[in-house]
ZAMAR-799466 format. One record per residue: residue in one letter; z, y, x of N, C-alpha, C, O in turn. Coordinates in steps of 0.1 Angstrom, whole numbers, padded with zeros to 4 digits, always signed. Each point is the difference from the previous one (the first is absolute). Layout:
<atoms>
aZYXZYXZYXZYX
...
</atoms>
This chain:
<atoms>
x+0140-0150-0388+0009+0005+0010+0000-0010+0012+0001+0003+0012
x-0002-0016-0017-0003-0010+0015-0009+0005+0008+0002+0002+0012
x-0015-0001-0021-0013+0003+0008+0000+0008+0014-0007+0000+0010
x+0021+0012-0017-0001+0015+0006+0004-0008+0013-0007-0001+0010
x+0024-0004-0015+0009-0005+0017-0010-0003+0004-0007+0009+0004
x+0000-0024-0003-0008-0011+0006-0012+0011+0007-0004-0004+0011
x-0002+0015-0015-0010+0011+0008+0008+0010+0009-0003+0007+0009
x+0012-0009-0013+0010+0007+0011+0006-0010+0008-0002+0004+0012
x+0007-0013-0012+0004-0011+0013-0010-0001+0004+0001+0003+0012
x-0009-0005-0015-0015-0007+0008-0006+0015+0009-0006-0003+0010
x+0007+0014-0011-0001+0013+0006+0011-0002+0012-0003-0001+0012
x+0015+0001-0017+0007+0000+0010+0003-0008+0010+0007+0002+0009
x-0015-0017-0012-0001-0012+0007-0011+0005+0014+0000-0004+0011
x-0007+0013-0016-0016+0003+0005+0007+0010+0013-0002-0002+0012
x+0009+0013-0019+0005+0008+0007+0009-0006+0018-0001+0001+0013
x+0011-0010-0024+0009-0008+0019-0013-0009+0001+0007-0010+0004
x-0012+0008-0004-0013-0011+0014-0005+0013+0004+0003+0001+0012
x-0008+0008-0017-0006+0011+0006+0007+0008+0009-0008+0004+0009
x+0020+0002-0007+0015+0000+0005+0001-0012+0016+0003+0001+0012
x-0008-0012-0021+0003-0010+0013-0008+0002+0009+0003+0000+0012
x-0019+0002-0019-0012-0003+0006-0001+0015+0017-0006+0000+0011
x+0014+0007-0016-0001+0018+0004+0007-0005+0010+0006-0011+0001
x-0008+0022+0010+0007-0004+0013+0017+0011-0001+0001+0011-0004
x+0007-0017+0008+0011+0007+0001+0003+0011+0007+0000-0003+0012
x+0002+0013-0014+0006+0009+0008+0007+0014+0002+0007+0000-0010
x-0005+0007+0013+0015+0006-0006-0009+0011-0007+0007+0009-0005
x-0020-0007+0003-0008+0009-0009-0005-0009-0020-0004+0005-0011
x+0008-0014+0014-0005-0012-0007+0007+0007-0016+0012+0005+0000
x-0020-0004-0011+0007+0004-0013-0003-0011-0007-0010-0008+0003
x+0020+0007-0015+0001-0014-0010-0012+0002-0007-0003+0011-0003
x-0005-0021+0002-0010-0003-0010+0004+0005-0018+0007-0008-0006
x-0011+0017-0001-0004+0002-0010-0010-0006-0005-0011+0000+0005
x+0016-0009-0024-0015-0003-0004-0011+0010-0005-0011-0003-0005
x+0014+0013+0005-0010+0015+0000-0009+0002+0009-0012+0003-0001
x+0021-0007+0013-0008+0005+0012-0007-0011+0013-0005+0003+0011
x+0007-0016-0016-0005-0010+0001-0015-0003+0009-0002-0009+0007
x-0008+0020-0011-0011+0003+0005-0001+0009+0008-0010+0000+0008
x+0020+0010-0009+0001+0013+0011+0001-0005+0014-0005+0002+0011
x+0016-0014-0020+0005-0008+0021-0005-0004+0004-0001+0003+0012
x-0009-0014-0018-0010-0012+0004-0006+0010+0008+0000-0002+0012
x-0008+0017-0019-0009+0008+0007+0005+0002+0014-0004-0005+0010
x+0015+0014-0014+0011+0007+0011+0004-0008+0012+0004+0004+0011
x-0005-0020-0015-0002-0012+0014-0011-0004+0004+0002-0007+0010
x-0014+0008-0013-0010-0005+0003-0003+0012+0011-0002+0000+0012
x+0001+0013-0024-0005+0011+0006+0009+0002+0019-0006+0003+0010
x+0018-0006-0012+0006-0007+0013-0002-0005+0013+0003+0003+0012
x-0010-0017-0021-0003-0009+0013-0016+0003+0002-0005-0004+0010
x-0003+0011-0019-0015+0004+0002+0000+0009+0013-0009-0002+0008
x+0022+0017-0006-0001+0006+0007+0001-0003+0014-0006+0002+0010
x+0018-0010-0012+0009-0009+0016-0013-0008+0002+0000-0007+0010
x-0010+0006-0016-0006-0011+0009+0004-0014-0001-0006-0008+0007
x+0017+0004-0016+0003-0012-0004-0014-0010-0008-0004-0012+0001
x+0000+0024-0010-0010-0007-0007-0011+0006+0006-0001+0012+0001
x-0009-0020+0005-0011+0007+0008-0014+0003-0011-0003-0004-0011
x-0004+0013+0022-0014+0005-0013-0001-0012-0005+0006-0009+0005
x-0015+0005-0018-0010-0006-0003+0010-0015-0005-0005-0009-0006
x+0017+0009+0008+0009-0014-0007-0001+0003-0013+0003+0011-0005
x-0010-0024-0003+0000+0002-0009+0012-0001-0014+0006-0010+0000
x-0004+0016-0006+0015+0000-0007-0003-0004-0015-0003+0007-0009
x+0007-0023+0008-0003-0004-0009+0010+0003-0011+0011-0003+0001
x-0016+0009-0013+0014+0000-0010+0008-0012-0005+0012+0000-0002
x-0020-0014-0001+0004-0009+0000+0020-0007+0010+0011-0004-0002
x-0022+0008+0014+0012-0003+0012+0008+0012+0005+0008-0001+0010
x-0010+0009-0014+0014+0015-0005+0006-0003-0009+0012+0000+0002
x-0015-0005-0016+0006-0003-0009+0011-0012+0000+0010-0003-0007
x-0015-0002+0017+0012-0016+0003+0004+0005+0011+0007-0010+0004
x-0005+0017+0004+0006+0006+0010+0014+0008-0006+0011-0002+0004
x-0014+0010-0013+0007+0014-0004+0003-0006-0010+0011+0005-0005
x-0016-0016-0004+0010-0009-0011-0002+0009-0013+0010+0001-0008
x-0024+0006+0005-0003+0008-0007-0012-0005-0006-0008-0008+0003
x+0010+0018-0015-0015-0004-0008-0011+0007+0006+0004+0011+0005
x-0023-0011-0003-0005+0007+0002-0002+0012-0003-0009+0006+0005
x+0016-0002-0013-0005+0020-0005+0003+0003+0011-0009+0002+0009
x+0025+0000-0007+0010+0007+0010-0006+0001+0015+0004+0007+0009
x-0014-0018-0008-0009-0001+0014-0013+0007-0001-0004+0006+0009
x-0002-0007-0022-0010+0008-0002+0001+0012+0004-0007+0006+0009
x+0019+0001-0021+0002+0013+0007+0002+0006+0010-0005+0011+0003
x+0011-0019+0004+0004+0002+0009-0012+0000+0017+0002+0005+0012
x-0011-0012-0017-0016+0002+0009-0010+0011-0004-0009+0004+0008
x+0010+0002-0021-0007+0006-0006+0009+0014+0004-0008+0009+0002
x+0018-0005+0000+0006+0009+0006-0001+0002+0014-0001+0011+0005
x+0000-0022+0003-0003+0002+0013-0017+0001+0005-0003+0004+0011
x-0007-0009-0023-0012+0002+0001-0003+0014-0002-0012+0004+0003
x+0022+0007-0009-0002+0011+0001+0000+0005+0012-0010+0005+0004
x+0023-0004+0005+0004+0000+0012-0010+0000+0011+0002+0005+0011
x-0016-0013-0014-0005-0007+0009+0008-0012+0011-0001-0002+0012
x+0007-0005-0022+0010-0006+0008-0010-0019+0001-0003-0009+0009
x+0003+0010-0019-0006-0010-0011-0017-0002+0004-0005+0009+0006
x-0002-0020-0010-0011+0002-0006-0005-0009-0013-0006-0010+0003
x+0006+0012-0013-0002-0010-0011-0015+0001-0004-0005+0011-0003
x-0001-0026+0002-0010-0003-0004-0003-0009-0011+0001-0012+0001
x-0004+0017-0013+0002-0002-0011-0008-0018-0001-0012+0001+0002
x+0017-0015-0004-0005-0011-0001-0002-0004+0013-0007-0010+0002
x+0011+0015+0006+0005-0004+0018+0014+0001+0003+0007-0010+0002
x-0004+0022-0001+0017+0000+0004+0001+0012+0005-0009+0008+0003
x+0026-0008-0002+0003+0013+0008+0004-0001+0018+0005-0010+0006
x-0007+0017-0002+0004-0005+0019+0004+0016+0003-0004+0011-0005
x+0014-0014+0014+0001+0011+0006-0012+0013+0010-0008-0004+0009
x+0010+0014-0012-0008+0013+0003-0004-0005+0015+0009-0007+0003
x-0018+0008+0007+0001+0003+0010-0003+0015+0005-0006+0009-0006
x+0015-0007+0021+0003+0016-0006-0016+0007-0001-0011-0004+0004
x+0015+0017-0009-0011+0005-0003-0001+0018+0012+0007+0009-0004
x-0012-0008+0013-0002+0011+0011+0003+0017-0005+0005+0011+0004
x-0013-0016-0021+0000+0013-0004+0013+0003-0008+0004+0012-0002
x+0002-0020-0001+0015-0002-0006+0003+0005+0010-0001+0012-0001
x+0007-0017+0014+0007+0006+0010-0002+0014-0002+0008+0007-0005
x-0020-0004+0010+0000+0010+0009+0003+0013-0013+0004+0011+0003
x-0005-0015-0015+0008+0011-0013+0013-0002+0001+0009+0008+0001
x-0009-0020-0001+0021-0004+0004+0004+0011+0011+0008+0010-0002
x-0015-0013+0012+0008+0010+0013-0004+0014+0001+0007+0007+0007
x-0020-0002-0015+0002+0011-0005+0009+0009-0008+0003+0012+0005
x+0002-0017-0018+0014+0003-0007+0011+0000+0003+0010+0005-0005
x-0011-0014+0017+0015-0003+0004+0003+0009+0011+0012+0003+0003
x-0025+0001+0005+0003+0011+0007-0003+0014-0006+0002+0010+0007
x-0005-0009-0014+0001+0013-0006+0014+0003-0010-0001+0010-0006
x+0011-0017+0004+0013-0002-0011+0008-0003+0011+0012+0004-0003
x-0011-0008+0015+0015-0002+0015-0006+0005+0006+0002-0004+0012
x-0012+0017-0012-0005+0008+0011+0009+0014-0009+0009+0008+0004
x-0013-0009-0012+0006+0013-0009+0017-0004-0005+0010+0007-0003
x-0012-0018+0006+0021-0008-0001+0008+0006+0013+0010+0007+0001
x-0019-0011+0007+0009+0005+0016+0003+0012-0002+0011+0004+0000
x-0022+0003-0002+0001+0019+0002+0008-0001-0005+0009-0001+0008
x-0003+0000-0023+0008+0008-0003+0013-0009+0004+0011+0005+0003
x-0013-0014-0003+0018-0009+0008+0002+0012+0010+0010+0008-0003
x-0015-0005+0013-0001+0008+0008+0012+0010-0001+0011+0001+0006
x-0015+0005-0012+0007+0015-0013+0015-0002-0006+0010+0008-0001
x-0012-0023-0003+0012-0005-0009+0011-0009+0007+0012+0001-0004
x-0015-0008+0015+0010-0013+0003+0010+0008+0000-0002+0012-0002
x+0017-0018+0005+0009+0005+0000+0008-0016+0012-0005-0011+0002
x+0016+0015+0005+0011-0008+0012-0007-0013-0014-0011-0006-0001
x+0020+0006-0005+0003-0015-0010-0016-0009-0003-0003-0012-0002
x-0002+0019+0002-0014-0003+0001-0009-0004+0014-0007-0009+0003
x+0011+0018+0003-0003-0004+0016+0004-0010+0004-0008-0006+0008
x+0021+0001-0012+0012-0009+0007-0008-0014-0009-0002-0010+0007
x-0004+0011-0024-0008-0014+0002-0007-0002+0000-0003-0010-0006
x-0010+0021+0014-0011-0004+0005+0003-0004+0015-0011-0001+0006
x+0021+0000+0002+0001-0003+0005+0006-0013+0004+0000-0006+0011
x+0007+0000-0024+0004-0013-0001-0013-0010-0004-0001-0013+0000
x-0008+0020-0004-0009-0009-0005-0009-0005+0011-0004-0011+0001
x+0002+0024+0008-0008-0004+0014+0008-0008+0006-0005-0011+0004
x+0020+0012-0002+0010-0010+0006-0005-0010-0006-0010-0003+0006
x+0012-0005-0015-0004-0011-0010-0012-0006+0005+0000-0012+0003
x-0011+0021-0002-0013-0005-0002-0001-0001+0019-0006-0011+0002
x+0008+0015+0006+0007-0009+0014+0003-0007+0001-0006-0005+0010
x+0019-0003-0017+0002-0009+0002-0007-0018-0004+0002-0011+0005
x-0010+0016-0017-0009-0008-0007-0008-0004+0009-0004-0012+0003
x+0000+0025+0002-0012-0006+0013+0004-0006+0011-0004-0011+0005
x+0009+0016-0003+0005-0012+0011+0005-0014-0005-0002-0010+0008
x+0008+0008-0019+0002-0012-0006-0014-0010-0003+0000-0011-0004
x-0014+0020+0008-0009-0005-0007-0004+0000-0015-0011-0003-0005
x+0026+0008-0004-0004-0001-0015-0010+0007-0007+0005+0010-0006
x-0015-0013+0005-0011+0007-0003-0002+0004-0019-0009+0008-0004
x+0017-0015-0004+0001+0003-0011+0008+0012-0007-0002+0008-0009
x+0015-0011+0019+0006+0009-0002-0003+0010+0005+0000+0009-0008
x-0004-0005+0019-0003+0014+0009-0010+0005-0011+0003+0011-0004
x-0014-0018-0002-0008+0007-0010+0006+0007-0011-0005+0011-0003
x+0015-0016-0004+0011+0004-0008+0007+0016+0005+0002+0012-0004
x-0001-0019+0015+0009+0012+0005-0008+0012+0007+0006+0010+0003
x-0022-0012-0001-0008+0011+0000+0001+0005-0012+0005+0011-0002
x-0011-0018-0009+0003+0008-0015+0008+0008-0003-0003+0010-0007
x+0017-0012+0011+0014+0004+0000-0001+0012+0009+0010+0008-0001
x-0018-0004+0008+0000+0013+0011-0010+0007-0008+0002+0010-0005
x-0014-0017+0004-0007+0008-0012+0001+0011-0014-0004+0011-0002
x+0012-0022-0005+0003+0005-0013+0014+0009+0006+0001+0012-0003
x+0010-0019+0011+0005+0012+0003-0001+0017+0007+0010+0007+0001
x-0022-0005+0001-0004+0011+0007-0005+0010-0017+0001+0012-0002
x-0006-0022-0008-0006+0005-0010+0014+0002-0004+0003+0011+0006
x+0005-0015-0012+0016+0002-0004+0005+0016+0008+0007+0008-0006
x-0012-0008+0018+0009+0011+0009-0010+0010-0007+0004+0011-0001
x-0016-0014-0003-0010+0016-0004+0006+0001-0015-0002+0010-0008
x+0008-0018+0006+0003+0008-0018-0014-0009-0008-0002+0006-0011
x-0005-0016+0013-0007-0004-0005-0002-0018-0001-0010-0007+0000
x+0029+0005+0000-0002-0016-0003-0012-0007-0010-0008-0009+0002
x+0009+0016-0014-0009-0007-0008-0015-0002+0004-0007-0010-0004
x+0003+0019+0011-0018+0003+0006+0006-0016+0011-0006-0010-0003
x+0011+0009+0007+0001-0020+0008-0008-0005-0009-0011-0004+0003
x+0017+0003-0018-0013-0015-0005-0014+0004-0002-0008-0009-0003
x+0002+0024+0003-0008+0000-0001-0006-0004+0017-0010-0008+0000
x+0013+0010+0008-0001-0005+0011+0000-0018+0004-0010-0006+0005
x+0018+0000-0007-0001-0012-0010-0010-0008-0004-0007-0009+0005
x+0006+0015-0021-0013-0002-0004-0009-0001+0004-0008-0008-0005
x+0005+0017+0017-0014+0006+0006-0003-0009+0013-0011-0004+0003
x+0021+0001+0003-0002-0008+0008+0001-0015+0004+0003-0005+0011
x-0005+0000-0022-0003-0016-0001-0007-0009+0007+0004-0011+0004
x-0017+0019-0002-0008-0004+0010-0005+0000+0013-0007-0008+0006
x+0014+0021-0002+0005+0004+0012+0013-0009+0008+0003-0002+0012
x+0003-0002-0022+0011-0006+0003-0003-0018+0005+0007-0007+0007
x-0018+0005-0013-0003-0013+0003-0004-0002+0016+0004-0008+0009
x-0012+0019-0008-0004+0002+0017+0013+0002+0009+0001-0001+0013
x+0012+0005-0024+0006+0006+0015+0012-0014-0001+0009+0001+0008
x-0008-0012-0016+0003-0009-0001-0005-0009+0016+0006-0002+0011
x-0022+0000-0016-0007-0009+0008+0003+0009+0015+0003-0008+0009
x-0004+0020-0006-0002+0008+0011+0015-0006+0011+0003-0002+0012
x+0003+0000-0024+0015-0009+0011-0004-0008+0011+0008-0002+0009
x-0023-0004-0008+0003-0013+0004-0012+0005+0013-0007-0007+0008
x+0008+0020-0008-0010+0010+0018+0013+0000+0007+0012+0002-0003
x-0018-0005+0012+0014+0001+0010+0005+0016+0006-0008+0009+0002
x+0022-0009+0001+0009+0014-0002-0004+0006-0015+0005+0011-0003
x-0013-0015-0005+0002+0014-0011+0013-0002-0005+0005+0012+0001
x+0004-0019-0007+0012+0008-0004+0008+0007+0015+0011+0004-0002
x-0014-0004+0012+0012+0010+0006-0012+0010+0004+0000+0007+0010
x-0013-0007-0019-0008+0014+0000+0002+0008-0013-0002+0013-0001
x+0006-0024-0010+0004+0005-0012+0016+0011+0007+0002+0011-0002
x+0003-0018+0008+0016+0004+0002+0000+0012+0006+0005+0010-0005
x-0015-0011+0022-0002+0011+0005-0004+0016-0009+0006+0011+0003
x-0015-0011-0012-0003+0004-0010+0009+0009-0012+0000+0012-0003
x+0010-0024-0002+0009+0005-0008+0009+0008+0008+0000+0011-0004
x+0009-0013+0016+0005+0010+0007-0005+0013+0001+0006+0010-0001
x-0023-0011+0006-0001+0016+0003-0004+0006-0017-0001+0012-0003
x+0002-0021-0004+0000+0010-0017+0018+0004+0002+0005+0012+0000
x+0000-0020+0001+0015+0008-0002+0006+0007+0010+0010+0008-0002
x-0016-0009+0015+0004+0010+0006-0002+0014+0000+0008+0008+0004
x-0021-0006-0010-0007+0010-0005+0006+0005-0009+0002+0012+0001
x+0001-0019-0014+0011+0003-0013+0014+0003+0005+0007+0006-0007
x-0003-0009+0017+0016+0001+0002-0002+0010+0007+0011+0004+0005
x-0021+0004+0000+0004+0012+0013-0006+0011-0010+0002+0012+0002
x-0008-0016-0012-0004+0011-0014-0016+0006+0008-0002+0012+0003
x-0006-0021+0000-0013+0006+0012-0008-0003-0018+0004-0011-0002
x-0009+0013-0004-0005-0001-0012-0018+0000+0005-0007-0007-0008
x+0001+0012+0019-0011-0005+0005-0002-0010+0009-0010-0006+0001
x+0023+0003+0006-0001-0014+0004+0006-0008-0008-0001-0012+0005
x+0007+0011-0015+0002-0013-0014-0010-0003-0002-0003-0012+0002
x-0009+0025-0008-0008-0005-0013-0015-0009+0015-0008-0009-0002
x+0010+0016+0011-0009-0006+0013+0003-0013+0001-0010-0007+0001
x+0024+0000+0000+0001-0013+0005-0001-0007-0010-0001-0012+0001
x+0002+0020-0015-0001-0014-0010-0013+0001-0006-0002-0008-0009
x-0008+0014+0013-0016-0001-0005-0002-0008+0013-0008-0008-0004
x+0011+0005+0017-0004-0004+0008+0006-0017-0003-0006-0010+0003
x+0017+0011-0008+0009-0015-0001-0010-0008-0015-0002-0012-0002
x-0003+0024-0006-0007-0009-0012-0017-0002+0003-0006-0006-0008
x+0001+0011+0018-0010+0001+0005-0004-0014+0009-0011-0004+0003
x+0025-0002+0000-0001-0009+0010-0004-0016-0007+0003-0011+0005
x-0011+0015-0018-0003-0011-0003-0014+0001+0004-0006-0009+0005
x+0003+0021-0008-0013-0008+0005-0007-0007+0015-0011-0006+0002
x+0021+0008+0005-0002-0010+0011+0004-0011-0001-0001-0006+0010
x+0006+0001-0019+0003-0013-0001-0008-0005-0015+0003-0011-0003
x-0009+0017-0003-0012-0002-0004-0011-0004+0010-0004-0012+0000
x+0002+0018+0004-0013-0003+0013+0003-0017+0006-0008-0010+0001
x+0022+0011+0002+0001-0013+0007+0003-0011-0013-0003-0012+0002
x+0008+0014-0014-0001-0017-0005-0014+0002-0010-0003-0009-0007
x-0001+0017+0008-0016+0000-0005-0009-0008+0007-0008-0008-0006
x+0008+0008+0020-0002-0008+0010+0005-0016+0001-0009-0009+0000
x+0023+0006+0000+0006-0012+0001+0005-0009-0010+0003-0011+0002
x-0003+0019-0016+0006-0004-0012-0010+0005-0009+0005+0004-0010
x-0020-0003+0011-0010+0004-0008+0001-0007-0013-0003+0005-0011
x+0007-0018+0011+0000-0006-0013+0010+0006-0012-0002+0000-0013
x+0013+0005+0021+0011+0010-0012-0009+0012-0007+0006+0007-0007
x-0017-0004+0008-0005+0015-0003-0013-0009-0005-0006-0010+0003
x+0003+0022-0015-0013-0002-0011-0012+0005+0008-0001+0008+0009
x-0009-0017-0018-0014+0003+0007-0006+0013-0006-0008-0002-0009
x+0010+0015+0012-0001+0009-0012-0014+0000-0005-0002+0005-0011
x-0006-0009+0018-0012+0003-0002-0007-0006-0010-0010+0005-0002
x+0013-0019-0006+0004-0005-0006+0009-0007-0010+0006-0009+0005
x-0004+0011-0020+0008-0007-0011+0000-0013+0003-0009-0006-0006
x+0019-0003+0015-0003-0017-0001+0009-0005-0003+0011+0006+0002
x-0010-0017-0007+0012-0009-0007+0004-0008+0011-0007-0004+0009
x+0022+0002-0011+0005-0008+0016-0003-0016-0004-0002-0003-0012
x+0001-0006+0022+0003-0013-0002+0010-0003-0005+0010+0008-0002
x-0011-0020-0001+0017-0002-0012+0006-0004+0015-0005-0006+0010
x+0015+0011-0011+0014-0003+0009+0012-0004-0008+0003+0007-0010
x+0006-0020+0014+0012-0002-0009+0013+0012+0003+0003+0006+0011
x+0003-0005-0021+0009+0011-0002+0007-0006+0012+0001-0012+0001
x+0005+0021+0009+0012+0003+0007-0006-0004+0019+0007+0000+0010
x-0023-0003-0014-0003-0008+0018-0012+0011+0003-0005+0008-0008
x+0004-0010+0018-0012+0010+0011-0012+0001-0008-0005-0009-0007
x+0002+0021+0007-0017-0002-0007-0012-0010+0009+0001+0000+0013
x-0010-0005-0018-0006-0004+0010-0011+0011+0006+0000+0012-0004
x-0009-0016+0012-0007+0010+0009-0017-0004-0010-0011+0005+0005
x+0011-0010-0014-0012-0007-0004-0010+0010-0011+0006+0010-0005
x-0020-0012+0003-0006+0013-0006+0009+0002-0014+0007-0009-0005
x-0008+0024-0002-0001+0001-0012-0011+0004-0004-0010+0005+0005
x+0017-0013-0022-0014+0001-0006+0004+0018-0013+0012+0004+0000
x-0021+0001-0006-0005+0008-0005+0002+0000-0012-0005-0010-0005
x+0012+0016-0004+0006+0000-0012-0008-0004-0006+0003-0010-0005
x-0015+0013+0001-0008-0006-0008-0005-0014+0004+0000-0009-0009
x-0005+0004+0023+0004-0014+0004+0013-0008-0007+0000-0012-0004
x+0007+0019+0005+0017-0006+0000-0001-0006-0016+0004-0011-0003
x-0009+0021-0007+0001-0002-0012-0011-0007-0002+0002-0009-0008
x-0014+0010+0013-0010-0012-0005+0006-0015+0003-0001-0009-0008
x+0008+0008+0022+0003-0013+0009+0011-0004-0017+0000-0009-0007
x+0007+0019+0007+0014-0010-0011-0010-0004-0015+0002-0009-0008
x-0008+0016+0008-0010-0001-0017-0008-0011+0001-0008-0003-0009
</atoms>
């Protein structure tokens, strides 16, 4: 019966550093020792998208594990889940590093995503109702004032929040996480795309004529402004493909990143070749 407490404190010891380690905020849920690896994921997967963790940093389980005050499984899993994702890239007796994005990921990302809020609008169209109008229109108020504040984290937030709420007005909250899901990688670009000058008051410009279009019930000019508003990445593909080439994979080749320490800039230096990689550590 000791053994049991003493595996249970020690869980729950694991749990508040992990709690601590997490950043606060009013979305922030208590650490479970169940779910312990979900979060680790659910934070990484986080800072991988924001662009916190850039391509190619390499993510040592070692120094996750003294970070998050955890044993390595819970980090294991937790890379091995995001290696599904393409979030990840793990090389077996090398290491795991973050994904650099991948072109063809996107451009399926923004395919599903426009084919699920192209078919979201239409029917909002059909459905909104005053009460509904009244907070898509607090949310554009909101996401106004962000901008101009400069807050660029939140305004992203609060794009999602116009997003998923337009899915809510079609009668199809739940189709959001598959939207979600889908767009992980697309999201990394529209992270980095913050930093082109005017794109969020092109993002904003944008979100207005989707809702203006939804609020006057024009159901061919909705589903027109929001294929044209999810479309607008690929010009901003064009430009940090150009200026930020190092965030995006060489597709034309499988290559292993340089080791980069967890949490700093990748460097600009060759990669070597998974099978290089694995001869060099053998």
């Amino acid at each position: 019966m000791d053994r049991v407490h003493a595996r249970a404190s020690k869980s729950e010891t694991a749990s508040e550093r992990l709690n601590a380690a997490l950043p606060t905020h009013a979305n922030a849920v208590p650490l479970r020792r169940n779910t312990i690896g979900a979060q680790i994921r659910s934070f990484l997967r986080r800072d991988i998208i924001a662009g916190r963790l850039p391509p190619r940093t390499m993510l040592s389980e070692q120094e996750l594990s003294a970070r998050f005050g955890v044993s390595r499984t819970p980090i294991r899993e937790a890379l091995i889940k995001l290696s599904e994702e393409n979030l990840v890239e793990i090389y077996p007796q090398y290491g795991s590093f973050v994904a650099p994005i991948t072109l063809r990921d996107v451009f399926d990302s923004q395919f599903a995503r426009e084919a699920l809020e192209c078919a979201g609008v239409e029917k909002a169209v059909e459905k909104i109702d005053d009460l509904q109008g009244e907070q898509l229109r607090r949310v554009l108020d909101r996401q106004r004032a962000l901008l101009r504040r400069g807050e660029q984290e939140e305004f992203f937030r609060a794009d999602e929040d116009m997003h998923a709420l337009i899915m809510t007005i079609a009668g199809h909250s739940t189709a959001w996480h598959y939207v979600e899901n889908a767009k992980a990688q697309m999201d990394r670009v529209r992270y980095l795309a913050m930093s082109i000058p005017r794109k969020r008051s092109l993002v904003f410009e944008e979100h207005l004529a989707v809702a203006d279009n939804l609020l006057a019930r024009n159901k061919t000019g909705a589903v027109e402004a929001m294929r044209a508003h999810l479309r607008g990445i690929f010009r901003s593909i064009e430009i940090l493909t150009a200026e930020k080439n190092n965030y995006f994979a060489d597709e034309a080749a499988g290559k292993a990143p340089s080791r980069t320490p967890l949490g700093h800039a990748p460097r600009a230096s060759r990669r070597r070749s998974r099978n290089s990689a694995k001869a060099k550590v053998k």
